[in-house]
C-alpha positions in Angstrom: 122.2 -66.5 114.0 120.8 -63.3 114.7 118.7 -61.0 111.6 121.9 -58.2 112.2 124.3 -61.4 111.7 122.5 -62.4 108.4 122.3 -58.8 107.2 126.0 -58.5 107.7 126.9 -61.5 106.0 124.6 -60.9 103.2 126.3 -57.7 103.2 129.9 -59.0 102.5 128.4 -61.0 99.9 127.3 -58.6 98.1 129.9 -56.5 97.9 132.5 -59.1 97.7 130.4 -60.3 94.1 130.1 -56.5 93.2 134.2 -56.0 93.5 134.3 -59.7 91.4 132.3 -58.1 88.5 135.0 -55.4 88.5 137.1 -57.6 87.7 135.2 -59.0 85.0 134.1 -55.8 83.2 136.1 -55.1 80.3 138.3 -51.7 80.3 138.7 -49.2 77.5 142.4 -50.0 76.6 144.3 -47.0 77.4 145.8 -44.6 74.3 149.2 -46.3 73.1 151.9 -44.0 73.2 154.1 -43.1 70.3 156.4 -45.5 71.1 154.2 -48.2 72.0 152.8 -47.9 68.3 154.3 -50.5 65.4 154.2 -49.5 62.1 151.3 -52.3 61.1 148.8 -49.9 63.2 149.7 -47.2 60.5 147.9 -49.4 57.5 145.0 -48.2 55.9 144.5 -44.9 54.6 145.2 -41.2 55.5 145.1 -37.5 55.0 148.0 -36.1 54.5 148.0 -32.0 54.9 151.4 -30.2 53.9 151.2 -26.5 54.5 149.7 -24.1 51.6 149.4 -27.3 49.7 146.1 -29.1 49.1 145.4 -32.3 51.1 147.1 -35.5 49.7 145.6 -39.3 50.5 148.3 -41.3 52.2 147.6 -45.0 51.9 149.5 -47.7 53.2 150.0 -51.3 53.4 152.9 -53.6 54.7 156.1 -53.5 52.5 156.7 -57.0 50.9 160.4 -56.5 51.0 161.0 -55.4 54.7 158.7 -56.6 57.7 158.5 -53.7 59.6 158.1 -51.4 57.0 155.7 -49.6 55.0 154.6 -49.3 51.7 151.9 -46.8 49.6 151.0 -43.8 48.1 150.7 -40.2 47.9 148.0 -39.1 45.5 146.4 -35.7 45.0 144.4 -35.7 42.1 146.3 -36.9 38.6 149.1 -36.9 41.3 150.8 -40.3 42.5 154.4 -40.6 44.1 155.4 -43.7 46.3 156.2 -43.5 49.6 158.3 -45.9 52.0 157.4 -45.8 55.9 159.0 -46.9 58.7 158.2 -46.3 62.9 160.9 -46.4 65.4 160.4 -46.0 69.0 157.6 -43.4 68.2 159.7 -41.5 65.4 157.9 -41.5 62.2 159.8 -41.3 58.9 158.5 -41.1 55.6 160.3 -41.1 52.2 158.6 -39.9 49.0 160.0 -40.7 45.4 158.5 -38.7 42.2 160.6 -41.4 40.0 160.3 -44.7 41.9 164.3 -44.7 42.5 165.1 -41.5 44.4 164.0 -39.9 47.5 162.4 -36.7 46.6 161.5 -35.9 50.2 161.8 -36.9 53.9 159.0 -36.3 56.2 160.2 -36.8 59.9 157.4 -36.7 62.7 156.1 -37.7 65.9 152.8 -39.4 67.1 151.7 -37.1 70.0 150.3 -38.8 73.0 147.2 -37.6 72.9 145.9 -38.6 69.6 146.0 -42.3 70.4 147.6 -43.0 67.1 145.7 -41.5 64.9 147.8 -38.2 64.1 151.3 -37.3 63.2 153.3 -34.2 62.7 156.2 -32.8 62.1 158.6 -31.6 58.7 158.4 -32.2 55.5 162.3 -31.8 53.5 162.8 -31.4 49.9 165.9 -30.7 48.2 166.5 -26.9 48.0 163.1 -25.8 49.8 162.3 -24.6 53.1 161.3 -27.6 55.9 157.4 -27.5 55.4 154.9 -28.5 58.5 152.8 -31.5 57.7 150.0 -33.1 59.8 148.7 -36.4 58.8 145.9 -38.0 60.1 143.3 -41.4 59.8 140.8 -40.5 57.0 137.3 -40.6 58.6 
């Protein structure tokens, strides 16, 4: 074999080991979209911001009644009201009781693309009241 032989071999070794580490190297997973998200990626806690209102804390755990579902609180300040959660195919809906029996309110969002799950918005409903615009995101 000839030195320009060997060189070329090594070469193609090289590289070939190179493109096998590639392989090898872990990836940053890419950003879930909304519907790729399940509702036990929303545990934990959470900001919730309703507009002209004062931020509330959103926490949530699994519901012990329905697997799928959420279960937590809204509290701002002396403040609590339950909350029920649930995430279908990316739509976000969130019912809040003042009374622990009835729905109070219905907040119906979306979990845009771009904020890999760690942001919703979208329309907060109460009874007689203008549809108010909420975002709610992971508390830092």
């Amino acid at each position: 074999m000839n030195k320009r032989s060997i060189l070329a071999r090594l070469s193609s070794l090289i590289a070939l080991l190179a493109l096998s580490a590639c392989k090898l190297m872990p990836t940053r997973p890419a950003c879930p979209a909304g519907a790729d998200l399940s509702a036990d990626m929303l545990h934990g806690e959470w900001i919730a911001q309703v507009a002209d209102e004062a931020p509330w804390t959103l926490s949530l755990r699994p519901h012990p009644e329905h697997q799928g579902s959420l279960r937590g609180t809204l509290t701002q300040g002396s403040r609590q009201h339950a909350v029920v959660v649930d995430l279908d195919d990316g739509e976000f809906t969130l019912e809040e009781s003042h009374d622990g029996r009835r729905i109070a309110a219905t907040w119906l969002g979306s979990l845009p693309a771009q904020a890999c799950g760690r942001q919703i918005v979208g329309q907060r409903t109460q009874a007689d009241q203008p549809h108010r615009g909420f975002l709610i995101f992971r508390k830092p």
